[in-house]
C-alpha positions as CSV (number, residue, x, y, z in Angstrom):
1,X,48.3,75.3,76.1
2,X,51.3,76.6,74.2
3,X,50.9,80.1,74.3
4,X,50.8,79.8,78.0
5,X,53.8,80.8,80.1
6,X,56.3,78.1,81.9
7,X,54.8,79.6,85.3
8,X,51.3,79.4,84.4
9,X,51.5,75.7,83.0
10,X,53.8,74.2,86.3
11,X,51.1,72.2,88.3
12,X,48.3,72.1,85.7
13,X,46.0,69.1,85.5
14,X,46.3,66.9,82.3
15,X,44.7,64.2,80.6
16,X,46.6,61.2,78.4
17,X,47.2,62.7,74.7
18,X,47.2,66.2,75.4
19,X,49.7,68.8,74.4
20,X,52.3,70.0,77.2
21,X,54.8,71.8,74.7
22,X,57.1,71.6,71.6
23,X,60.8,70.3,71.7
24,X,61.7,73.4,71.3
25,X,61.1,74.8,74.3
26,X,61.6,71.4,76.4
27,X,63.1,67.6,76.1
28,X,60.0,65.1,76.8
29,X,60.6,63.9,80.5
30,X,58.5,61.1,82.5
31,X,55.1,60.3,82.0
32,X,54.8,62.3,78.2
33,X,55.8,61.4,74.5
34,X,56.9,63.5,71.5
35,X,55.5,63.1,68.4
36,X,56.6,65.7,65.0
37,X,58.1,67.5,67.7
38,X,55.1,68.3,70.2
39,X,55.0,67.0,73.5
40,X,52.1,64.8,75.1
41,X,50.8,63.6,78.1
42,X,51.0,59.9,78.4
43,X,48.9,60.0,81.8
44,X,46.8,61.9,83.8
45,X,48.7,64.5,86.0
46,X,49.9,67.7,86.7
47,X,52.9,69.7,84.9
48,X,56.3,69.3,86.1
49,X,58.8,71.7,84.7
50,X,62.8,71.8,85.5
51,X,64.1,74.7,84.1
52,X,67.6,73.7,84.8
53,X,67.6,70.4,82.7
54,X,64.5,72.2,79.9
55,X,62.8,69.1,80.7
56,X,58.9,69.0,80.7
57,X,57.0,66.1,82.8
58,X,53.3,65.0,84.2
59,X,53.4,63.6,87.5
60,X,51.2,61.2,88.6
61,X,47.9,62.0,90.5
62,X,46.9,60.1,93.4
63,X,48.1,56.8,94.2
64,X,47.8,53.4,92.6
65,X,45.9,53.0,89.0
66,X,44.6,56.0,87.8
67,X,41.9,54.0,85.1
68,X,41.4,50.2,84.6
69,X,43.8,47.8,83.3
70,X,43.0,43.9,82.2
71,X,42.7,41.7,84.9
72,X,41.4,44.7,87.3
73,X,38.7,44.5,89.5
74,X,36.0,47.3,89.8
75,X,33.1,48.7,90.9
76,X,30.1,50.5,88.8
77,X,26.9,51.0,88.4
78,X,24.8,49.6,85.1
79,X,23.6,52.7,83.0
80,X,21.9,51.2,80.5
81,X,21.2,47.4,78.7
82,X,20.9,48.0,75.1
83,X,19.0,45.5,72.9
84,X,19.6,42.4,75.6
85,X,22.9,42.1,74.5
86,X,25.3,44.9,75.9
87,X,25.7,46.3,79.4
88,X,27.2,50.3,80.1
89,X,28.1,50.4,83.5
90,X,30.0,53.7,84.9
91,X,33.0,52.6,86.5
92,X,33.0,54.4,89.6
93,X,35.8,52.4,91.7
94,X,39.1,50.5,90.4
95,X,40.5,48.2,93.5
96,X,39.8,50.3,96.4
97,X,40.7,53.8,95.1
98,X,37.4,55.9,93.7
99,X,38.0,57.7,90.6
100,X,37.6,61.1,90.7
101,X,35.7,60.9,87.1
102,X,34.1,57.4,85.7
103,X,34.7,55.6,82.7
104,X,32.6,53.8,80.7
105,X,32.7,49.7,80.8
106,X,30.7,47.4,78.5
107,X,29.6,44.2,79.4
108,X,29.0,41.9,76.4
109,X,25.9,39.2,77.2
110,X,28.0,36.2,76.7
111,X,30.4,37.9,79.5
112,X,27.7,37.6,82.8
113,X,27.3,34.3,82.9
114,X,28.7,30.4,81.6
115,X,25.0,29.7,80.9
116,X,22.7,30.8,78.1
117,X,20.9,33.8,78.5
118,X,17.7,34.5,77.1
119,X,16.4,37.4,79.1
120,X,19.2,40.0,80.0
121,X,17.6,41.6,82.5
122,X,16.9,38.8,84.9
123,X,20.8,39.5,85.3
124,X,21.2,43.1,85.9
125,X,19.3,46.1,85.1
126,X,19.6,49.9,85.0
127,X,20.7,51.4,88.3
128,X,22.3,48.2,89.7
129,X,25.6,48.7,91.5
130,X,28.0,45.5,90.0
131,X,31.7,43.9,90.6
132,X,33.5,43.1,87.2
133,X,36.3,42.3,85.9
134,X,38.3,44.3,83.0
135,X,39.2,41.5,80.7
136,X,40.5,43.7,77.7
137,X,40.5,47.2,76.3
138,X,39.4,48.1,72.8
139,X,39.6,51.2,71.3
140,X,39.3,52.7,74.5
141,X,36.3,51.0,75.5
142,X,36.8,48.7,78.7
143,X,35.2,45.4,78.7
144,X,34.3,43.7,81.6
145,X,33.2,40.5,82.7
146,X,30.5,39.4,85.5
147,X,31.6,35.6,85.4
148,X,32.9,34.3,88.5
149,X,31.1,34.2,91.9
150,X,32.8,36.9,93.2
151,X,31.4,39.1,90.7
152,X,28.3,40.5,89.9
153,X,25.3,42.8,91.4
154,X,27.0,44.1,94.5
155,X,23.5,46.3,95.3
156,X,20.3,45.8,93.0
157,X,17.4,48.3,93.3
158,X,13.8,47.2,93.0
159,X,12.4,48.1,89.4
160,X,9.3,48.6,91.1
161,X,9.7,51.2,93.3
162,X,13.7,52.0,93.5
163,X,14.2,50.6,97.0
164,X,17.4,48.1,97.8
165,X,16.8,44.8,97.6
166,X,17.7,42.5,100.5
167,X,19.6,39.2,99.2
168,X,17.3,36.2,100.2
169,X,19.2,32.8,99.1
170,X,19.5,33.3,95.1
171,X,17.3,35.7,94.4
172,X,16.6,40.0,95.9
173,X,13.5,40.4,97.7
174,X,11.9,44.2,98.1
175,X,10.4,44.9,101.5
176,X,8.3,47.5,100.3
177,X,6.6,45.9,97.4
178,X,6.8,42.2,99.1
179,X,8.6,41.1,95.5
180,X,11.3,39.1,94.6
181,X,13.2,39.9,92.0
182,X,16.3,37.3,90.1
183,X,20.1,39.0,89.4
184,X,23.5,37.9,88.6
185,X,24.7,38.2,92.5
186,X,28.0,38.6,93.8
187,X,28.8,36.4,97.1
188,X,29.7,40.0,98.6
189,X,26.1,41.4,97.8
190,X,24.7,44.1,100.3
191,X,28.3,44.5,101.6
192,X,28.8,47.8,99.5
């Protein structure tokens, strides 16, 4: 990034934490951070560069949150459910703006539902499509919750044979397999 010229780094896209240039070349400016004398990105962006003032900035891209904060509301679909205890789910929509790139939520088992749950997957499984709710971020790891009526499987797929399942009172019922199958279900379901 450094050994780059002023013209060639104006407008380039940026992640949070990396390098846009030393102090000695620029004074930090809005949306980066200096640390020992480099310059960082705080958010995701492109370069902004005013040579009058030697000031270095990243402006915002897109409108609204870029990535998911506590108390968010978003949209992903379940990746994986590892040892009936955690959920991965790609987050693929904060609010109503779709992300460009996904990030990765986890869904604790005591965080889909107020009642004990023995089996997991009667909840959610691989390749369902679910509302959550970011409740806190750790170590860059966003945890999400499922409790609440509005949240849960916004689109489950039959394990069966992949097809959607159509919501029939409290439980998902696959026309082509003539199945029902149980999930944690949003009151939105099928409205995706």
């Amino acid at each position: 990034m450094l050994r780059k010229t002023v013209n060639e780094r104006v407008g380039q896209f940026v992640l949070p934490g990396q390098t846009v240039g030393v102090v000695e070349e620029f004074n930090p400016g809005i949306g980066t951070f200096e640390v020992n004398g480099s310059i960082y990105s705080k958010i995701i962006g492109t370069i902004v560069i005013d040579m009058y003032t030697r000031t270095i900035s990243v402006a915002r891209r897109g409108k609204g949150p870029i990535f998911p904060i506590r108390g968010n509301i978003v949209e992903g679909q379940v990746t994986a459910v590892l040892q009936n205890k955690i959920v991965f789910v790609n987050i693929y929509k904060v609010g109503k703006i779709y992300l460009n790139r996904p990030f990765t939520g986890i869904i604790y088992i005591s965080r889909v539902s107020r009642e004990y749950i023995k089996n997991l997957l009667k909840y959610v499984k691989p390749g369902d499509l679910v509302k959550a709710k970011v409740i806190s971020i750790k170590n860059g790891a966003f945890q999400l919750s499922l409790i609440g009526e509005k949240l849960g499987v916004i689109r489950g797929y039959c394990s069966q044979c992949g097809q959607t399942l159509v919501r029939r009172g409290k439980k998902l019922y696959c026309p082509t397999c003539n199945r029902y199958e149980e999930r944690k279900i949003a009151v939105d379901y099928g409205e995706v």
